[in-house]
C-alpha positions as CSV (number, residue, x, y, z in Angstrom):
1,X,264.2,-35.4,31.7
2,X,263.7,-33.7,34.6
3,X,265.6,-36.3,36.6
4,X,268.6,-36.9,34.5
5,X,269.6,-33.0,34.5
6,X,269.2,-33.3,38.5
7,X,271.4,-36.4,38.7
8,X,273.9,-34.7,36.3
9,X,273.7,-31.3,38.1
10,X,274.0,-32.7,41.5
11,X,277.7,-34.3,41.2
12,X,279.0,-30.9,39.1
13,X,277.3,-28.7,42.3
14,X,279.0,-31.2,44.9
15,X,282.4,-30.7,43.0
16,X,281.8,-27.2,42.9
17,X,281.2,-26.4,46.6
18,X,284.1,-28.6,47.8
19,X,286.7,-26.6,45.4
20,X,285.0,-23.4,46.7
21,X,285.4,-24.6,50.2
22,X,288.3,-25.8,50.2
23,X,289.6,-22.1,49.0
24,X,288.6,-21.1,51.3
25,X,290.0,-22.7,54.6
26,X,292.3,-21.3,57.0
27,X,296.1,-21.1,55.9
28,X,298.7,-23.3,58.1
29,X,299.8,-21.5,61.5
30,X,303.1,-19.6,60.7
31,X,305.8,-21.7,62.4
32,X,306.8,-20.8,66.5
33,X,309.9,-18.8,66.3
34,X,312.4,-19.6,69.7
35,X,313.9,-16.3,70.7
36,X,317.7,-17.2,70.9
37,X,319.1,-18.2,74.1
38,X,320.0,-15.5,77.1
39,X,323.7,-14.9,76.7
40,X,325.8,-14.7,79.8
41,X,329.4,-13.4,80.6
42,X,331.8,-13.9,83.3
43,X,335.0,-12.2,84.8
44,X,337.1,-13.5,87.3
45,X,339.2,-11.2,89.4
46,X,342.0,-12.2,91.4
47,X,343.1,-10.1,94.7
48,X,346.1,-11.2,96.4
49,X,346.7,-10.1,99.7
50,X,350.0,-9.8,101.9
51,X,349.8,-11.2,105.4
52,X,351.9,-11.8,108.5
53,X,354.8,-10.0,108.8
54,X,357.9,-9.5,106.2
55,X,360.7,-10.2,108.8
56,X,359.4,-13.7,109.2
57,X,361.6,-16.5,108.7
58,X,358.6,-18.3,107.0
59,X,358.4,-15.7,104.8
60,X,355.2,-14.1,103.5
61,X,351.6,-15.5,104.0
62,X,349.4,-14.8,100.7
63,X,346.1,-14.8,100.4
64,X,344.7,-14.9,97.2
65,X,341.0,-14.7,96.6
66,X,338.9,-14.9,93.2
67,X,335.6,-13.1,92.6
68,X,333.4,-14.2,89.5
69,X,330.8,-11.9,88.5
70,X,328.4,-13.6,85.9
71,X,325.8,-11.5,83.6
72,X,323.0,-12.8,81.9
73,X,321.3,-10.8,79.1
């Protein structure tokens, strides 16, 4: 008798420790959150400058000259 309870006992004790292990394991890793992309703006300023003289018979020489200032945050 003594070896049938241990061959019944043995499978229900195997069952048992699996279920209690596998309780016991280690959640999934939360997901990897991206932080969101830098965000960047830009102005362009125009400067227009007179040169040469006004009495020309050419008339006016211009210069025109356009900064862009760019800032990422």
């Amino acid at each position: 008798m003594k070896t049938l309870g241990k061959r019944v006992i043995s499978p229900l004790s195997l069952a048992l420790c699996v279920a209690i292990l596998g309780g016991c394991s280690s959640p999934p890793p939360p997901p990897v959150v991206t932080p969101p992309p830098p965000e960047r703006t830009c102005q362009a300023m125009d400067k227009t400058d007179v040169l040469g003289d006004v009495r020309a018979e050419d008339g006016q020489v211009t210069r025109v000259t356009t900064t862009t200032r760019c800032v990422t945050q």
